[in-house]
C-alpha positions as a printed Julia matrix, in Angstrom:
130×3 Matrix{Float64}:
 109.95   75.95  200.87
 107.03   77.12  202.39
 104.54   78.98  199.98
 102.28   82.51  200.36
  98.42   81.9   201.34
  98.36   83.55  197.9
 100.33   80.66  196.31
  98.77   78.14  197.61
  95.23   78.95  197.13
  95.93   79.62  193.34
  97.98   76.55  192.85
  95.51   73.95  195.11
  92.39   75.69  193.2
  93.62   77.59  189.39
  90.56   79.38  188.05
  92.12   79.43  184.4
  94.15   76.43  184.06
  92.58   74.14  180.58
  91.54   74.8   177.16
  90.08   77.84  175.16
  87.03   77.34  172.38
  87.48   80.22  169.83
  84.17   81.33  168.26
  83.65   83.41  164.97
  83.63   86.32  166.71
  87.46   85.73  167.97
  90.51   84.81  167.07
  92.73   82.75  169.46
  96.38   83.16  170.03
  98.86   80.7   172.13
 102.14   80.85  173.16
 104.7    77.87  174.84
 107.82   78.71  176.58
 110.18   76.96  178.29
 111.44   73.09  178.36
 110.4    69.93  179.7
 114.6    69.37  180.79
 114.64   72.84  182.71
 111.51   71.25  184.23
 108.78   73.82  183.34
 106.87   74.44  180.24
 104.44   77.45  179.7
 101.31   77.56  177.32
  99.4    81.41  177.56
  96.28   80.68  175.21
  93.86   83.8   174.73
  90.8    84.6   172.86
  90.78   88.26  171.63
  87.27   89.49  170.61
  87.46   90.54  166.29
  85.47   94.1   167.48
  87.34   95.07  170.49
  90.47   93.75  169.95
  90.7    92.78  173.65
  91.11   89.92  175.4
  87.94   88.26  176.28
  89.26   84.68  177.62
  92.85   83.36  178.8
  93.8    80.3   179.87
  97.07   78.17  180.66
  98.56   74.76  180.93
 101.68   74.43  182.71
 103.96   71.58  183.43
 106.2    72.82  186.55
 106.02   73.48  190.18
 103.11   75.06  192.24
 104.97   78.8   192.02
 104.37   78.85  188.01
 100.94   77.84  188.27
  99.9    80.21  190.45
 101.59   82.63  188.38
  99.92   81.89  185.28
  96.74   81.33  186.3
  96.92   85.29  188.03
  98.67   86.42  185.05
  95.45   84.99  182.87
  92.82   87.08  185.15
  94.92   89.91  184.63
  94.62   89.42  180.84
  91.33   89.94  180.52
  89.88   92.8   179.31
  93.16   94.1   178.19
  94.05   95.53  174.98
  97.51   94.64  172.88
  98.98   97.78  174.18
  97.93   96.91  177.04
  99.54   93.24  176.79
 102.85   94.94  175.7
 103.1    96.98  179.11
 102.47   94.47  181.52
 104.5    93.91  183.86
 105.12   90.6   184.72
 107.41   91.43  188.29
 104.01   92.58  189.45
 102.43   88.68  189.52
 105.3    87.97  191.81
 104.6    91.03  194.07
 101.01   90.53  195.0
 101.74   85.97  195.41
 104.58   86.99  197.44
 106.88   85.09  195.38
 109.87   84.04  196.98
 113.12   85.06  194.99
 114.58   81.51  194.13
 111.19   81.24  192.11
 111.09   84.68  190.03
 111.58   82.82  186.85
 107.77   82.2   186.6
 107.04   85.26  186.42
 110.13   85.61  183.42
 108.77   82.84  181.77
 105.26   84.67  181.6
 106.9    87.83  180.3
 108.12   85.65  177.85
 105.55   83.59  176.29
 103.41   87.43  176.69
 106.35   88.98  174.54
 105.67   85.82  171.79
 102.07   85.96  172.08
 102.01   89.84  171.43
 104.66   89.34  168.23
 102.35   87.05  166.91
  98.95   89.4   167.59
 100.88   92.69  166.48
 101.8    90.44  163.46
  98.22   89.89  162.49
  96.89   93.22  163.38
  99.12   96.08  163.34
  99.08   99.09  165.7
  99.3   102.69  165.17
């Protein structure tokens, strides 16, 4: 299967893929979806900033194929900046619209909407909105 420019530029060279150090001024939230036997695990780690409530850092680690990296390290850009309303509303489907995504791999993009949907439960949990 032959991959978008997109893809490939974001899989060969991921801008976000590693670790996050969380400093008294944030708190740090992760999420891990998916399973080593479907053959693709997810980790969404974020630093939101205590003030602002918004994310200031985001970074991923993913075991799986070239499609879900390049998909989480765009869906970690897009984080930034963005508030936990903001988080709630994203729309995953978009990620695989601007890689060009083939169909047969849309499930990255499901799997980010789903480690998103844990990582807001657990963020709502600790500070609730209005």
């Amino acid at each position: 299967m032959a991959y978008s420019t997109a893809i490939n530029q974001r899989f060969m060279q991921p801008h976000f893929a590693g670790d996050i150090s969380v400093d008294a001024d944030h708190i740090g939230y992760m999420a891990t979806v998916g399973a080593q036997q479907q053959g693709v695990v997810l980790s969404v780690l974020v630093a939101v900033n205590l003030a602002t409530q918004q994310i200031d850092a985001a970074q991923f680690k993913v075991y799986g194929c070239g499609a879900c990296i390049a998909v989480a390290d765009l869906l970690c850009e897009r984080l930034i900046g963005l508030s936990l309303k903001q988080v709630q509303s994203f729309n995953t489907q978009d990620l695989g619209a601007e890689l060009d995504l083939p169909m047969v791999k849309m499930h990255c993009t499901w799997l980010a909407a789903e480690a998103l949907e844990k990582m807001t439960t657990d963020w709502q949990l600790a500070n609730p909105i209005d």
